[in-house]
Biopython code that builds the backbone (N, CA, C, O; Angstrom):
import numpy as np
from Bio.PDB.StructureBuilder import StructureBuilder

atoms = [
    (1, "UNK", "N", (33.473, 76.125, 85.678)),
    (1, "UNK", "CA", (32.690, 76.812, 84.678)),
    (1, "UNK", "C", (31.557, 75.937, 84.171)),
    (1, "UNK", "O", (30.374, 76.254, 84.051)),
    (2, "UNK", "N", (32.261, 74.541, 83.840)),
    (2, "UNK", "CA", (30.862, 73.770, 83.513)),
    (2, "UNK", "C", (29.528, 73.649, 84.226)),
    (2, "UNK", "O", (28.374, 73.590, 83.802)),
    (3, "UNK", "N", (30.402, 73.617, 86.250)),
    (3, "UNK", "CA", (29.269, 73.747, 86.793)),
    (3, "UNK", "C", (28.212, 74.524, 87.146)),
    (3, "UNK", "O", (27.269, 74.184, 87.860)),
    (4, "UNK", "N", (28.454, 75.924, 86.457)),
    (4, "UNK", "CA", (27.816, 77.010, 86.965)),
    (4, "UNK", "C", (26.392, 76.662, 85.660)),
    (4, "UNK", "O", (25.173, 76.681, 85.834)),
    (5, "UNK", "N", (27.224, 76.362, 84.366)),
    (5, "UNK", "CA", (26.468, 76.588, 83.288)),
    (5, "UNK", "C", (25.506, 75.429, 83.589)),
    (5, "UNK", "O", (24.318, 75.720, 83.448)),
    (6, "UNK", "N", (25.780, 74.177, 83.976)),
    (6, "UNK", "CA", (24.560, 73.094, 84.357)),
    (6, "UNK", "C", (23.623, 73.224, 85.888)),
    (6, "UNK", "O", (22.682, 72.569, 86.337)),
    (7, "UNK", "N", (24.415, 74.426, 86.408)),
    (7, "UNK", "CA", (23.069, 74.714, 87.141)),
    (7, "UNK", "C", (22.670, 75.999, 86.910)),
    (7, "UNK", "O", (21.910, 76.367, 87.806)),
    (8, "UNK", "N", (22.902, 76.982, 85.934)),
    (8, "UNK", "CA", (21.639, 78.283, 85.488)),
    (8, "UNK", "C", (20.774, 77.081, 84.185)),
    (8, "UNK", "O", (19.722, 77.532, 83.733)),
    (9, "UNK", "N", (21.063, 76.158, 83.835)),
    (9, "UNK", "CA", (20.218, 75.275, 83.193)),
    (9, "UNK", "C", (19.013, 74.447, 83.677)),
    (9, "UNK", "O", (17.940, 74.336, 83.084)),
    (10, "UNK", "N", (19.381, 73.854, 84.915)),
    (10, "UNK", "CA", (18.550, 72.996, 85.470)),
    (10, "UNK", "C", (17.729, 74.339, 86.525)),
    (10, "UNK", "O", (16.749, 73.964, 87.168)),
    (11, "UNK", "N", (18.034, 75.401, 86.620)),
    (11, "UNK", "CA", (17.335, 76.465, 87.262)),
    (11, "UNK", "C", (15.931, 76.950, 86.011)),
    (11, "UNK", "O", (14.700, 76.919, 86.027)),
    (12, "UNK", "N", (16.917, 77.337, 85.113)),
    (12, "UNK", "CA", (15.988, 77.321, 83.748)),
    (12, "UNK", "C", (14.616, 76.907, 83.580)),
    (12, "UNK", "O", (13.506, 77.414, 83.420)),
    (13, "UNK", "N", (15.345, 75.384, 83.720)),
    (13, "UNK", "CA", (14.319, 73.866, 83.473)),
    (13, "UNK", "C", (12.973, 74.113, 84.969)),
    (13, "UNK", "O", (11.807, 73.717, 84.966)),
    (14, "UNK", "N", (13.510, 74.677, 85.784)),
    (14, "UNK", "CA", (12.969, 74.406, 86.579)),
    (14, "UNK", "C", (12.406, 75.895, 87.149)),
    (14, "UNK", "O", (12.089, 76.040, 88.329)),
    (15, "UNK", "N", (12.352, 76.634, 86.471)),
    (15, "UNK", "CA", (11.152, 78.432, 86.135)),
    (15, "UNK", "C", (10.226, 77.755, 85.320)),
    (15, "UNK", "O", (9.007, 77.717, 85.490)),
    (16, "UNK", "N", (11.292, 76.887, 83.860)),
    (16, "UNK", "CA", (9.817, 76.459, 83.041)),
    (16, "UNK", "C", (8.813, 76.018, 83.106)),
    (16, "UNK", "O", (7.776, 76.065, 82.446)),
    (17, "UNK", "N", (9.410, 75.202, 84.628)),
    (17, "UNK", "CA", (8.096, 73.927, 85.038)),
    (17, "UNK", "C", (6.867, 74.600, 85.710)),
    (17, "UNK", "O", (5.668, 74.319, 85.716)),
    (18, "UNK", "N", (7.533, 75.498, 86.222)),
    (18, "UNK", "CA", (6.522, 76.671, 87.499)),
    (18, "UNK", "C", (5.841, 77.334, 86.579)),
    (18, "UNK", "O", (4.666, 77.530, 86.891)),
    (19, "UNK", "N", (6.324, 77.927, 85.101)),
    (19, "UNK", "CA", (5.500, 78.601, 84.378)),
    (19, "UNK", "C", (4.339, 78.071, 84.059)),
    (19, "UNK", "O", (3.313, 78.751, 84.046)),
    (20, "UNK", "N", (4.361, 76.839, 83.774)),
    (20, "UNK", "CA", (3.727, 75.815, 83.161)),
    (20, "UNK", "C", (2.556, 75.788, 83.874)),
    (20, "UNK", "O", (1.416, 76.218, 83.703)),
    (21, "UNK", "N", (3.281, 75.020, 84.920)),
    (21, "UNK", "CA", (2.063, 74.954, 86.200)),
    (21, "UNK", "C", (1.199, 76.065, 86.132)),
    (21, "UNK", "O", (0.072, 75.853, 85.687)),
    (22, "UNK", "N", (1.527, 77.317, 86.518)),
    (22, "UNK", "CA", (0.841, 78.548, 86.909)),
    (22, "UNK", "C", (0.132, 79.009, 85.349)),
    (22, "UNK", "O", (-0.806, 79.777, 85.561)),
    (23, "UNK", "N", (0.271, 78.828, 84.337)),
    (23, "UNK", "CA", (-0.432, 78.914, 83.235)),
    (23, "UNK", "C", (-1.237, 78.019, 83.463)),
    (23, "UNK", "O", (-2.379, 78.478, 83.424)),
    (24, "UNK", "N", (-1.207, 76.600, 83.760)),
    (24, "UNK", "CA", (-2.226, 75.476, 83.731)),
    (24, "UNK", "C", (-3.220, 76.378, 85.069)),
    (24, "UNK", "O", (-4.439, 76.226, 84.988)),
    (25, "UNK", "N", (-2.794, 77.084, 85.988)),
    (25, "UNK", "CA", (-3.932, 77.383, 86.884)),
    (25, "UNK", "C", (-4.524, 78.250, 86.037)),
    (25, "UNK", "O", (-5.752, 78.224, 85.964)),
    (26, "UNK", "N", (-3.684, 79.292, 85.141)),
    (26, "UNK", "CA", (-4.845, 80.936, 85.092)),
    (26, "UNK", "C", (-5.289, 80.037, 84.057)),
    (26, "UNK", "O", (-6.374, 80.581, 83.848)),
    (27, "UNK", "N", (-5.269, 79.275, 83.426)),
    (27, "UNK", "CA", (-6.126, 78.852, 82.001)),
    (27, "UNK", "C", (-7.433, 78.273, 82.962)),
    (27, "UNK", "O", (-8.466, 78.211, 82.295)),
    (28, "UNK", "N", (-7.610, 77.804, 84.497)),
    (28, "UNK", "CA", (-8.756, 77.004, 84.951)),
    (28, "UNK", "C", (-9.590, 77.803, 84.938)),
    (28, "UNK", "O", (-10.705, 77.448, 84.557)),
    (29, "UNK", "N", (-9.380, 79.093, 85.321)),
    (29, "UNK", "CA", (-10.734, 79.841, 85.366)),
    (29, "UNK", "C", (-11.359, 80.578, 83.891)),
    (29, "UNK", "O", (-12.546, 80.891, 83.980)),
    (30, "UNK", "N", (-10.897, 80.787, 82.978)),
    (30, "UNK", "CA", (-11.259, 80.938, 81.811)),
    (30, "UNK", "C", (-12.182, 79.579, 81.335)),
    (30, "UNK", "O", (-11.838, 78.403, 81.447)),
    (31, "UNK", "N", (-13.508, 80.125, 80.748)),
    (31, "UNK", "CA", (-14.677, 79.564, 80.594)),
    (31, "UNK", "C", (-14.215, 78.788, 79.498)),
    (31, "UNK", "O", (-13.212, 79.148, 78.883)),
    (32, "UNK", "N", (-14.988, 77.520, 79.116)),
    (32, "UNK", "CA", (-14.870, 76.581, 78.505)),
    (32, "UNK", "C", (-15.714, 76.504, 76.843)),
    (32, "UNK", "O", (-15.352, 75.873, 75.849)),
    (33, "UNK", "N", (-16.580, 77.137, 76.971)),
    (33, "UNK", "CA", (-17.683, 77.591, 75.735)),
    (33, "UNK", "C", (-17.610, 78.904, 75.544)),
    (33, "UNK", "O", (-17.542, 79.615, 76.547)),
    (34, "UNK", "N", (-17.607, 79.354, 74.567)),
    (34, "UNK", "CA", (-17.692, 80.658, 74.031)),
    (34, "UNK", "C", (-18.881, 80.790, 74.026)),
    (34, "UNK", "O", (-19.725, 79.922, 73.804)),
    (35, "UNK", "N", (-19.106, 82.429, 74.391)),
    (35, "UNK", "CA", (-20.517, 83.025, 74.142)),
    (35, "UNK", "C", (-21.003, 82.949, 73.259)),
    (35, "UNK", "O", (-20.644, 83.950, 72.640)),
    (36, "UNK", "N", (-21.967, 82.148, 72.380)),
    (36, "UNK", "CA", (-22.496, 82.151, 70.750)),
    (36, "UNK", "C", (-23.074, 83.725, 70.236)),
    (36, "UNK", "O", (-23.120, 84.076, 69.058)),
    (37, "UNK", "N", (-23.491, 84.555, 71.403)),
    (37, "UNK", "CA", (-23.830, 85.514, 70.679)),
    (37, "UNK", "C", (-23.120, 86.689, 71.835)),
    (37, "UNK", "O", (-23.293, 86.881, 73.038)),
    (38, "UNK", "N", (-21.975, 87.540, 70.450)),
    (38, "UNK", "CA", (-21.551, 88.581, 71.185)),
    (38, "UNK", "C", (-22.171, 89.517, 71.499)),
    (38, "UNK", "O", (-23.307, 89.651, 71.045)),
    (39, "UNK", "N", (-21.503, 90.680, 72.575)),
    (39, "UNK", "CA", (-22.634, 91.773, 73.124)),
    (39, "UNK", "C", (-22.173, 92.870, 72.658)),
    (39, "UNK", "O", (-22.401, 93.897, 73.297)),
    (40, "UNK", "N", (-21.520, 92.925, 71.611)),
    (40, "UNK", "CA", (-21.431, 94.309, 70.743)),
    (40, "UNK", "C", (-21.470, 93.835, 69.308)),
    (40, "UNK", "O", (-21.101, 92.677, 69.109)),
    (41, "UNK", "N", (-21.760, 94.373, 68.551)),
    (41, "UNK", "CA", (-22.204, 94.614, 67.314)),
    (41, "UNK", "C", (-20.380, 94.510, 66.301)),
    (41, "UNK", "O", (-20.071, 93.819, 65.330)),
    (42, "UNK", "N", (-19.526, 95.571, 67.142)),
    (42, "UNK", "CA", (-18.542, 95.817, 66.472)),
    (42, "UNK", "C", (-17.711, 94.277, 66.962)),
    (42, "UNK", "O", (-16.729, 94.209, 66.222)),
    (43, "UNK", "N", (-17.721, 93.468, 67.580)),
    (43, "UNK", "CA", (-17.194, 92.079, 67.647)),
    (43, "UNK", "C", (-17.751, 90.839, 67.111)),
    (43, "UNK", "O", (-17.424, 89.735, 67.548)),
    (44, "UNK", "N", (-18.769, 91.052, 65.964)),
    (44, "UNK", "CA", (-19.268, 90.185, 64.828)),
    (44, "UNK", "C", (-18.387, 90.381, 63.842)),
    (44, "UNK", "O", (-17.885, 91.483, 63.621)),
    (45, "UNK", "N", (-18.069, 89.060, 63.006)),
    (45, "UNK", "CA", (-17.646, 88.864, 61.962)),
    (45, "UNK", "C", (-18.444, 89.186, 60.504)),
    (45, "UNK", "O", (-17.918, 89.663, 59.499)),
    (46, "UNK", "N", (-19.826, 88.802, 60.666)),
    (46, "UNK", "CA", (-20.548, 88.934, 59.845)),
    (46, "UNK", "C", (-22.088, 89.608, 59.581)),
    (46, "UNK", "O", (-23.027, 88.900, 59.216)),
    (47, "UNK", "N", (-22.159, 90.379, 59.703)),
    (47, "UNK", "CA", (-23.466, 90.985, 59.940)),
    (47, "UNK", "C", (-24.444, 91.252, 58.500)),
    (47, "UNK", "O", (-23.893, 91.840, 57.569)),
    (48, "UNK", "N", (-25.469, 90.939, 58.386)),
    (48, "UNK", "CA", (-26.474, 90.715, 57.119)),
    (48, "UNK", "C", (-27.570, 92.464, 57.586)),
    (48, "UNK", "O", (-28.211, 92.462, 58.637)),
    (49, "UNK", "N", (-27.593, 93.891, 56.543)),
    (49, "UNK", "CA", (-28.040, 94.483, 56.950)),
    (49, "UNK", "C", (-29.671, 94.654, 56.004)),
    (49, "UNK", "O", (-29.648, 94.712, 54.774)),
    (50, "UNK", "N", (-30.504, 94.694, 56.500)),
    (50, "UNK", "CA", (-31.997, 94.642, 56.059)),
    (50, "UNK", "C", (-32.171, 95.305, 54.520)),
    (50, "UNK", "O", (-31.522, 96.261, 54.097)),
    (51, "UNK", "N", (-32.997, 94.710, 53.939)),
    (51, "UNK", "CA", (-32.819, 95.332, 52.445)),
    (51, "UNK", "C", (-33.863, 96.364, 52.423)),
    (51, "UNK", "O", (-35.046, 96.240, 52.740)),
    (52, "UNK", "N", (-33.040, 97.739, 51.862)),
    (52, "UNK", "CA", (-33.352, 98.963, 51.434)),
    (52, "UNK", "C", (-35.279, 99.114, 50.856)),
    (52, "UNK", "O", (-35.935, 98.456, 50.049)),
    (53, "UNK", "N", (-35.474, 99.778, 51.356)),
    (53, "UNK", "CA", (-37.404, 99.343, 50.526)),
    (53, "UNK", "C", (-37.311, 101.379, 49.902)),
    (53, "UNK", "O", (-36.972, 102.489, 50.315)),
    (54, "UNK", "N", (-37.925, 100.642, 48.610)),
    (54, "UNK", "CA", (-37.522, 101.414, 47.308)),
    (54, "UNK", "C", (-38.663, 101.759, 46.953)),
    (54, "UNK", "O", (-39.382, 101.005, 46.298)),
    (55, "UNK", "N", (-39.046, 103.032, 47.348)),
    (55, "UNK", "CA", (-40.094, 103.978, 46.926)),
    (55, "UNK", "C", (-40.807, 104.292, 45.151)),
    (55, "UNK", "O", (-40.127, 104.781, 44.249)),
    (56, "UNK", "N", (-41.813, 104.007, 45.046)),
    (56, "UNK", "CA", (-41.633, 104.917, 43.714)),
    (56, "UNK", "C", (-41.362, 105.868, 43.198)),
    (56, "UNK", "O", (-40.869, 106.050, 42.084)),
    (57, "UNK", "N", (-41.725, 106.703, 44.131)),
    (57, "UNK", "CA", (-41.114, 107.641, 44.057)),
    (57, "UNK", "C", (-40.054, 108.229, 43.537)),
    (57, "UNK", "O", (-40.002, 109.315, 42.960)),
    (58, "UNK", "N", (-39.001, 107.285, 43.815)),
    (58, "UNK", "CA", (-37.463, 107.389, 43.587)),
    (58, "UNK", "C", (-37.399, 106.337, 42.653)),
    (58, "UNK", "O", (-36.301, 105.795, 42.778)),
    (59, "UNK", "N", (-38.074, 105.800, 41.773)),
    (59, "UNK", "CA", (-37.338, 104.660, 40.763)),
    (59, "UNK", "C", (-36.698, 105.476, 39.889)),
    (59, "UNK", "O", (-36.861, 106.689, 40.017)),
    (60, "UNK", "N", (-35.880, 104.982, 38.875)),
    (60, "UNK", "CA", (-35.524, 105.588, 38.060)),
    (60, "UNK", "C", (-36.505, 106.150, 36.781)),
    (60, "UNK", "O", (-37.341, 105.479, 36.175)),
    (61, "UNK", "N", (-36.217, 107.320, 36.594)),
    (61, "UNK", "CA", (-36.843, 107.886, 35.205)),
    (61, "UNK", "C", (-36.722, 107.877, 33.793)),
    (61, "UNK", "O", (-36.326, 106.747, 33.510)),
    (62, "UNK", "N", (-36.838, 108.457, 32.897)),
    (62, "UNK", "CA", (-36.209, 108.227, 31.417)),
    (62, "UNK", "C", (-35.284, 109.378, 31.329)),
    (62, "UNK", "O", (-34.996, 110.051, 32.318)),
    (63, "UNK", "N", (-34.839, 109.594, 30.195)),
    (63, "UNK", "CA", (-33.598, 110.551, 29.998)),
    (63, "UNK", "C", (-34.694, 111.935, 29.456)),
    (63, "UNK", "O", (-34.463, 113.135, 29.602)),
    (64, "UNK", "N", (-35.784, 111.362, 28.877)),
    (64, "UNK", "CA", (-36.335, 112.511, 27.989)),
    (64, "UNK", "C", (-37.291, 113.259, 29.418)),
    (64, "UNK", "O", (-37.382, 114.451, 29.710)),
    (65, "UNK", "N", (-37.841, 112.187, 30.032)),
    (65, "UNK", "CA", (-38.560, 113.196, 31.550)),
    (65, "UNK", "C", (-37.956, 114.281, 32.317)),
    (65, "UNK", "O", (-38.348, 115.404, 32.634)),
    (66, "UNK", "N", (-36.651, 113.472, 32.569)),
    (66, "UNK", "CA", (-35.516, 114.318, 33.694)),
    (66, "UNK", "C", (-35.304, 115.392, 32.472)),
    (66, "UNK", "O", (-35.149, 116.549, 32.862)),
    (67, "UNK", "N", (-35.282, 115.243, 31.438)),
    (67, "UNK", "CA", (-34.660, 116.835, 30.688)),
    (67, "UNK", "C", (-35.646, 117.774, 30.618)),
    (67, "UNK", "O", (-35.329, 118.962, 30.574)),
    (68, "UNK", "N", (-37.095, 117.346, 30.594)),
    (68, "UNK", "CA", (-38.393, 118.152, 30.712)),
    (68, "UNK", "C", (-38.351, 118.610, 31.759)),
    (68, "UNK", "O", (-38.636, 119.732, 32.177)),
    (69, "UNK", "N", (-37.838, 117.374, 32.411)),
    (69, "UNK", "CA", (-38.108, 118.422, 34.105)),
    (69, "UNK", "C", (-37.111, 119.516, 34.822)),
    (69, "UNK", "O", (-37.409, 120.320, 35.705)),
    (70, "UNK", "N", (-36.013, 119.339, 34.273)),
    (70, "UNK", "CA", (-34.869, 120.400, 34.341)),
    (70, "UNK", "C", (-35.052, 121.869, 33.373)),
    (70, "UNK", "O", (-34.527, 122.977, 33.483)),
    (71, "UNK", "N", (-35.812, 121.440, 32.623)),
    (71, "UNK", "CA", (-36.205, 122.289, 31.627)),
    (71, "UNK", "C", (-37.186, 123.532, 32.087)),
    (71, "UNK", "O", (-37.268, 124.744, 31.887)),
    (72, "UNK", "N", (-37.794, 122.634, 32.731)),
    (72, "UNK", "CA", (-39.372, 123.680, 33.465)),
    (72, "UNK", "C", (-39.343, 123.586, 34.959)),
    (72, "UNK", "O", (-40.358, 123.522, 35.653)),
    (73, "UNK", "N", (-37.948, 123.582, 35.469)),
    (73, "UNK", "CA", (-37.004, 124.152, 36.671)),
    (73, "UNK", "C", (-36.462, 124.989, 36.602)),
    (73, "UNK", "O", (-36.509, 125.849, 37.481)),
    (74, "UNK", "N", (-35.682, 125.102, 35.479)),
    (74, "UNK", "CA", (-34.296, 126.083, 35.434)),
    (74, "UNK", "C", (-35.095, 127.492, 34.067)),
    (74, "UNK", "O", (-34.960, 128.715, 34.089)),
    (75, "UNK", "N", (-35.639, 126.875, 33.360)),
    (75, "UNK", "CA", (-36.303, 127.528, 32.344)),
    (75, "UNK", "C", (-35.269, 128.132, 31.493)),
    (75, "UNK", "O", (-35.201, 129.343, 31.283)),
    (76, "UNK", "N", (-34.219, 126.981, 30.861)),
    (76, "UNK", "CA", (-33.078, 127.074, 30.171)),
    (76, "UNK", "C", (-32.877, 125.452, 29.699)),
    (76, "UNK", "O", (-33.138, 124.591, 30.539)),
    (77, "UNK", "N", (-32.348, 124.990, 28.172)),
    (77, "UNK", "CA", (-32.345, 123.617, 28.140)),
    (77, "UNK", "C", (-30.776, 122.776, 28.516)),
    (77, "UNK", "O", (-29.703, 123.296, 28.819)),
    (78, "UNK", "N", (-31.003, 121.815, 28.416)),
    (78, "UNK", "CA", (-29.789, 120.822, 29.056)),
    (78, "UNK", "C", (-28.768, 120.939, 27.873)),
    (78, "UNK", "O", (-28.849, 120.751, 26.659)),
    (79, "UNK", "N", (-27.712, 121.352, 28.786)),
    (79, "UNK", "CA", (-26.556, 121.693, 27.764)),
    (79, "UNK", "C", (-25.902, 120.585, 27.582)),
    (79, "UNK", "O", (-25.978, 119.867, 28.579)),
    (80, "UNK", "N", (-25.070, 119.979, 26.424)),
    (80, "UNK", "CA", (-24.634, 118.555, 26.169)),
    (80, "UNK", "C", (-23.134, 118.499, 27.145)),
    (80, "UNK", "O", (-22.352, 119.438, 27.294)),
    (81, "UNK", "N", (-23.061, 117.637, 27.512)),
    (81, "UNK", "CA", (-21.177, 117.417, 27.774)),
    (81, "UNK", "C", (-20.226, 116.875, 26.554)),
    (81, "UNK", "O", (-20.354, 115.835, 25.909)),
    (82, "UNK", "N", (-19.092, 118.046, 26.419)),
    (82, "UNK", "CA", (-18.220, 117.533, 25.731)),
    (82, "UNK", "C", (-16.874, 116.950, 26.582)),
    (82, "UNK", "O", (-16.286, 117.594, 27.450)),
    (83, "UNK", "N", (-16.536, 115.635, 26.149)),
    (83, "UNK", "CA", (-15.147, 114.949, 26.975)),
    (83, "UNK", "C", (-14.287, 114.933, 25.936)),
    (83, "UNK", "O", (-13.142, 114.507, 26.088)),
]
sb = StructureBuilder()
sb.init_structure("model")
sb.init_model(0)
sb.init_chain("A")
sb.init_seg("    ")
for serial, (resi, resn, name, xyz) in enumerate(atoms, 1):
    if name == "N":
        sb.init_residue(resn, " ", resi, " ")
    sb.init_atom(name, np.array(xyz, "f"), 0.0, 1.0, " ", f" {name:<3s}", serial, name[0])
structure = sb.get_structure()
């Protein structure tokens, strides 16, 4: 019995070594430098997106304009909110 168990051991020992080996080959062909710049967008970590350009158009108004102007839209005045 002992001897069976000291040789599925040294069989063991000796798959591990072959694994080893054959990992040390597939690791040779895998490139050594990483690509500095990836080729998709969705495999960046960090992406910086261009800042928004802000019309006058669209700035903000006063409270008393926007009610004039809802006023002589709807041609009815701004009803208050109660919470």
């Amino acid at each position: 019995m002992v001897m069976i168990i000291s040789f599925i051991v040294s069989l063991l020992n000796i798959f591990r070594k072959l694994l080893y080996k054959f990992e040390c080959f597939l690791l040779s062909f895998l490139p050594n430098d990483p690509i500095s710049n990836p080729v998709s967008d969705a495999y960046r970590s960090f992406k910086v997106h261009p800042l928004p350009v802000i019309e006058p158009d669209h700035l903000p108004v006063s409270f008393d304009k926007a009610k004039a102007a809802y006023e002589a839209k709807h041609n009815k005045p701004l009803k208050p909110v109660f919470r």
